[in-house]
C-alpha positions as CSV (number, residue, x, y, z in Angstrom):
1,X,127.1,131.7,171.5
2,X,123.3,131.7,170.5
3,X,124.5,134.6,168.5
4,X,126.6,132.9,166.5
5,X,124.6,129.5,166.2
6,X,121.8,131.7,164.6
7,X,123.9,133.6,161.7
8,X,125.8,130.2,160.9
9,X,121.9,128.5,160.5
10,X,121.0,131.5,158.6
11,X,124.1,131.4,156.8
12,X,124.1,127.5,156.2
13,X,120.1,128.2,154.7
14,X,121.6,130.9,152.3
15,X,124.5,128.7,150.9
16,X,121.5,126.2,150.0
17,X,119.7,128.5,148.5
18,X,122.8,129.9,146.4
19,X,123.6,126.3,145.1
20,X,119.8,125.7,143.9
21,X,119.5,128.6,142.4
22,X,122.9,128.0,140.5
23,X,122.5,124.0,139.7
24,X,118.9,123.8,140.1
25,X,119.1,120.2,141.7
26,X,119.0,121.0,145.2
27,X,116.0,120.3,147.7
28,X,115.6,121.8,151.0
29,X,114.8,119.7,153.8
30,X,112.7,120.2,156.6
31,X,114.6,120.9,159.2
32,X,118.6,122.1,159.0
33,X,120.5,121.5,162.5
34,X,117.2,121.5,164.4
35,X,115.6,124.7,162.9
36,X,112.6,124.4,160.5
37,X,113.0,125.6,157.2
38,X,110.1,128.0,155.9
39,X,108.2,126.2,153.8
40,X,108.4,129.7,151.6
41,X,112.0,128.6,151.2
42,X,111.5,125.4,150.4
43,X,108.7,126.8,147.5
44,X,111.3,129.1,146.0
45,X,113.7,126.7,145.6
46,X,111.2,124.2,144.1
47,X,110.1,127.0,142.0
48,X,114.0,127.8,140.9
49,X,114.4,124.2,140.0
50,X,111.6,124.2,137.9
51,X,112.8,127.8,135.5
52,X,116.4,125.5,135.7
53,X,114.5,122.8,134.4
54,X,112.5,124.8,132.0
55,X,116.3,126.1,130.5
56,X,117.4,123.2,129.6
57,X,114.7,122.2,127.7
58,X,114.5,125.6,125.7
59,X,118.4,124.9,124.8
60,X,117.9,121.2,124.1
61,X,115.0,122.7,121.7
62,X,116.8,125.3,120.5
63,X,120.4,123.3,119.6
64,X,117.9,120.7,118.0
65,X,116.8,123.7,115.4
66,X,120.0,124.7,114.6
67,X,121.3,121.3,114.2
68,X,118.4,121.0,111.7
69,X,118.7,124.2,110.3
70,X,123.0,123.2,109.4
């Protein structure tokens, strides 16, 4: 039974990351079913949310020039 509670944290953690690195909206909290999430986890995803952030800006700037450009 511990077995299985383990994987499904572990699992639960790598859905989480998935969706933040995918949407780039998603923060990690501190704990997740009484575990404590590595606060290297918690950095990458800050640091994937960030390069999402950084995206959309580049394509914001980017449809601005070619709407300029037309």
């Amino acid at each position: 039974m511990r077995t299985i509670l383990g994987w499904s944290v572990k699992l639960s953690i790598a859905g989480l990351l998935y969706v933040a690195l995918s949407s780039g909206s998603v923060h990690l909290p501190e704990t997740v079913l009484g575990y404590r999430v590595p606060d290297s986890a918690r950095q990458w995803v800050d640091r994937n949310a960030q390069i999402a952030d950084f995206g959309r800006q580049t394509q914001a700037s980017f449809k601005g020039l070619a709407d300029a450009i037309k």
